[in-house]
N, C-alpha and C positions, 0 to 999 in steps of 0.2 A: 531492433538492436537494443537490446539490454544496457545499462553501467553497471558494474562491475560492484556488489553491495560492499562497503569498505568493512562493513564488520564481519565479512565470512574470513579475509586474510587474518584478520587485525580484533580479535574479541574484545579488545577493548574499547574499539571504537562503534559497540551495541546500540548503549545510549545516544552516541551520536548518530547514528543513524533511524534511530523510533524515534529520535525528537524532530530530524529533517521530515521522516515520511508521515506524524500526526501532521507537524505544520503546513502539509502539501495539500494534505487531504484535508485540513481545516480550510483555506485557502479554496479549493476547490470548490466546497461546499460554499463559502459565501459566493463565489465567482458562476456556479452554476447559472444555467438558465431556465427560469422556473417552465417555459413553455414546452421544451423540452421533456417536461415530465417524466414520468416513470422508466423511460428506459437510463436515462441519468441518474434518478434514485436508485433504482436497482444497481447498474453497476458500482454506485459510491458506497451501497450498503456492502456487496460483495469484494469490494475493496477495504472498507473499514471491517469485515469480517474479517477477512485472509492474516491482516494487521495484528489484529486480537490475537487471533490462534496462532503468529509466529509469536508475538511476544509471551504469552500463556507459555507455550515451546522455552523460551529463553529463560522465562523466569521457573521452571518445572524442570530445569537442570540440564536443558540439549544446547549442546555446544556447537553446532551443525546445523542450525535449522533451517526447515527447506525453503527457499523464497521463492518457488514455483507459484503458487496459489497466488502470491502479491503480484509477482510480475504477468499473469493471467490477467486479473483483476484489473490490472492500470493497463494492459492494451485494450480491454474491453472498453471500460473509459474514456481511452485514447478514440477509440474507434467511433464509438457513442457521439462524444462531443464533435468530432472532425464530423458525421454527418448532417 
């Protein structure tokens, strides 16, 4: 189950939501567990990628952009950690 990104209704509410999902993914990153290895780095890398190329998207003038590739990326993660 996805929530609902406030800044797809609300464009103004962009900022607020890239500064929620660095400081998630910041967060994550200290909270990792190093034994975990690389399937955790990879998914965090492919999360902090998806991040870049929406907001790349936001700031390159798309008023729409796709959160597909993020919310991929954070079930992956999701998945990753929970095993």
């Amino acid at each position: 189950m996805h929530s609902q990104n406030p800044a797809a209704p609300d464009p103004s509410k962009t900022d607020e939501s890239i500064a929620t999902i660095d400081k998630n993914v910041d967060e994550i990153n200290k909270a990792r567990d190093d034994s975990a290895g690389g399937k955790v780095d990879k998914a965090v890398k492919d999360l902090d990628q998806a991040i870049e190329d929406y907001n790349k998207s936001i700031l390159d003038g798309d008023t729409h952009p796709d959160t597909t590739r993020i919310d991929a990326a954070a079930d992956r993660l999701k998945d990753v950690c929970a095993s």
